[in-house]
N, C-alpha and C positions, 0 to 999 in steps of 0.2 A: 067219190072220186069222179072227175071229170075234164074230157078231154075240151080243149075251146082254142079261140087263135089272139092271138095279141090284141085286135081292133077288138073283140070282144070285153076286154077286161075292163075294168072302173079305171077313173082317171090314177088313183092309187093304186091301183096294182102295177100299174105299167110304169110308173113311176120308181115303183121298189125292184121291178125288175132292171128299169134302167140304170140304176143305183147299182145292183147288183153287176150287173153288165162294165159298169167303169169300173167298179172296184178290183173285180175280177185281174185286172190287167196288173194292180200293186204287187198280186200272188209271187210269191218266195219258193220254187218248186224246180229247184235245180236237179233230183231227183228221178220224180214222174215225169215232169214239164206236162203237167195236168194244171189248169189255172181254173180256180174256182170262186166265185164271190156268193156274199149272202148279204140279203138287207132286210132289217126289220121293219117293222110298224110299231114302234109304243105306243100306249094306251092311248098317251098323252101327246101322241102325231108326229113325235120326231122319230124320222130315219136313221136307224143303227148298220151300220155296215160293217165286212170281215171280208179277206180273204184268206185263201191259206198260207202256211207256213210250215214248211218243212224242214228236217233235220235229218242231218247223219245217223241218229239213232232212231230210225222211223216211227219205232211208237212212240215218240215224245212228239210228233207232226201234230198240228193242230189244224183244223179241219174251218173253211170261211164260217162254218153256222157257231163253230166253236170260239174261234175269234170276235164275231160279232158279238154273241154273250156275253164272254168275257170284256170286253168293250161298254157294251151298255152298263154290265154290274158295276165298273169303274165310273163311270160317271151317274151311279145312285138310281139307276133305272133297269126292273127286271119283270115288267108286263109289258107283253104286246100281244099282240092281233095279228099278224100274218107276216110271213118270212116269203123271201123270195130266191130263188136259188138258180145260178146256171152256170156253165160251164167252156173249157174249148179247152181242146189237146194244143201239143206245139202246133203241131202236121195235121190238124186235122178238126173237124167242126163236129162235136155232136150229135148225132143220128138220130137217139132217145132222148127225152128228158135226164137229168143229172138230179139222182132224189140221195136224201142225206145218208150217211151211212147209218151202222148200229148204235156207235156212240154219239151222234150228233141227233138220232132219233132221243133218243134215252134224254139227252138234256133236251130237245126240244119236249121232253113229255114232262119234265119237272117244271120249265120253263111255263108251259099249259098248264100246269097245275095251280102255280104261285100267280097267276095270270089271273087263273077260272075261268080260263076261257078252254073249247077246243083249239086250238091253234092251226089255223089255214095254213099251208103250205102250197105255197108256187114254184113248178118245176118246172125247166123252159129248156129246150134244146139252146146252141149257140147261136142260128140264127132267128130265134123267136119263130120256128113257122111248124112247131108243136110245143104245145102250154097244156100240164097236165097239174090241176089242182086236187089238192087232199086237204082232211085235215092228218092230225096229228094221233090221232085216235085210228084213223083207217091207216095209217103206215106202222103205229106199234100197235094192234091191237091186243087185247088184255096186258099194256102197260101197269107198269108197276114202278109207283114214285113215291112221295112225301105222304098221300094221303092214304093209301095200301099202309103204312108205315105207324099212321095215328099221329105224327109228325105235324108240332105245331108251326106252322110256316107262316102264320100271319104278320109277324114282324119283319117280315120279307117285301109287306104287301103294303103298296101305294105311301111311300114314306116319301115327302117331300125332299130337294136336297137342302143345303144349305141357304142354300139362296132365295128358297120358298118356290110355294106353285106356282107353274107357268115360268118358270127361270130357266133359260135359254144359254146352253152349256158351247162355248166354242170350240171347235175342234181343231 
C-alpha cells in the first residue's frame, strides 16, 4: 500500500480516476447524499464505470465498484487491472481516501481472481490531493473466493463478445 499525489500517477491512473470523478456525479443517493463513483481498467483497456445506487430498503443499495461490475459483466467483460474509486458527501469533501466496503472488497477479490491478477486499487480523497493505492490482496487479506473453493472459473475467462476481439461496445 502506498501513499502518492495525482501528478504522480501513469497517464492511466489519472484517467480512471477522472472517469471515476464524472461518474461519481450520476450517483442516486437520496439517502446518505454520499456520491461515489468507480472506474475500471479491462484487460482489454476499456474503461468500465459505476456509481451508486440507492434504495429504500438499504441493503438492496448497490455500491459504484458493484455497479461497475455489474456493468462490465453486461457487456461480456470480467478482467481488469485496476479500479479507481472516490468520493464527496452533499456538504462536504473527503478528508480520507474513500476505500470500498466489505462486499465491494469480496467481489473485487473474485473479480481478481477470474482476472489473475492482484487487482490494484486507487483510492482518492474528493479533491485528489491524497491518492492512496492497494492492491486487492492487501485490503482482503487471507481472501477467500473461487479458487479457496476448487471452483472451475475459467469459462469466465477472456471469452470474446459477439462481435469478436477488439470489438468496441457503445455505451
Amino acid at each position: 500500500m502506498r501513499l502518492t499525489e495525482y501528478t504522480q500517477l501513469t497517464d492511466i491512473q489519472r484517467c480512471l480516476l477522472d472517469e471515476a470523478e464524472r461518474v461519481m456525479k450520476t450517483a442516486y443517493n437520496p439517502y446518505s447524499n454520499f456520491s461515489v463513483g468507480a472506474a475500471f481498467l479491462a484487460q482489454d483497456g476499456r474503461i468500465i464505470s459505476g456509481s451508486n445506487v440507492e434504495n429504500a430498503a438499504y441493503g438492496s443499495t448497490i455500491c459504484a465498484e458493484r455497479a461497475a461490475i455489474l456493468r462490465a459483466n453486461a457487456m461480456e467483460i470480467r478482467e481488469f487491472e485496476q479500479v479507481a474509486i472516490i468520493a464527496v458527501g452533499k456538504d462536504f469533501d473527503t478528508k480520507d481516501v474513500t476505500g470500498p466496503c466489505g462486499s465491494c472488497r469480496q467481489n473485487l477479490f473474485e473479480s481478481s481472481q477470474v482476472s489473475r491478477r492482484n487487482l490494484e486499487v486507487i483510492m482518492s480523497t474528493t479533491k485528489k490531493d491524497k491518492i492512496v493505492i492497494a492492491t486487492i490482496n492487501e485490503l482482503l487479506p487471507f481472501g477467500f473466493g473461487p479458487n479457496e473453493l476448487n471452483v472451475d472459473i475459467i469459462r469466465y475467462q477472456s471469452q470474446p463478445g459477439p462481435c469478436g476481439p477488439g470489438c468496441t461496445y457503445e455505451d
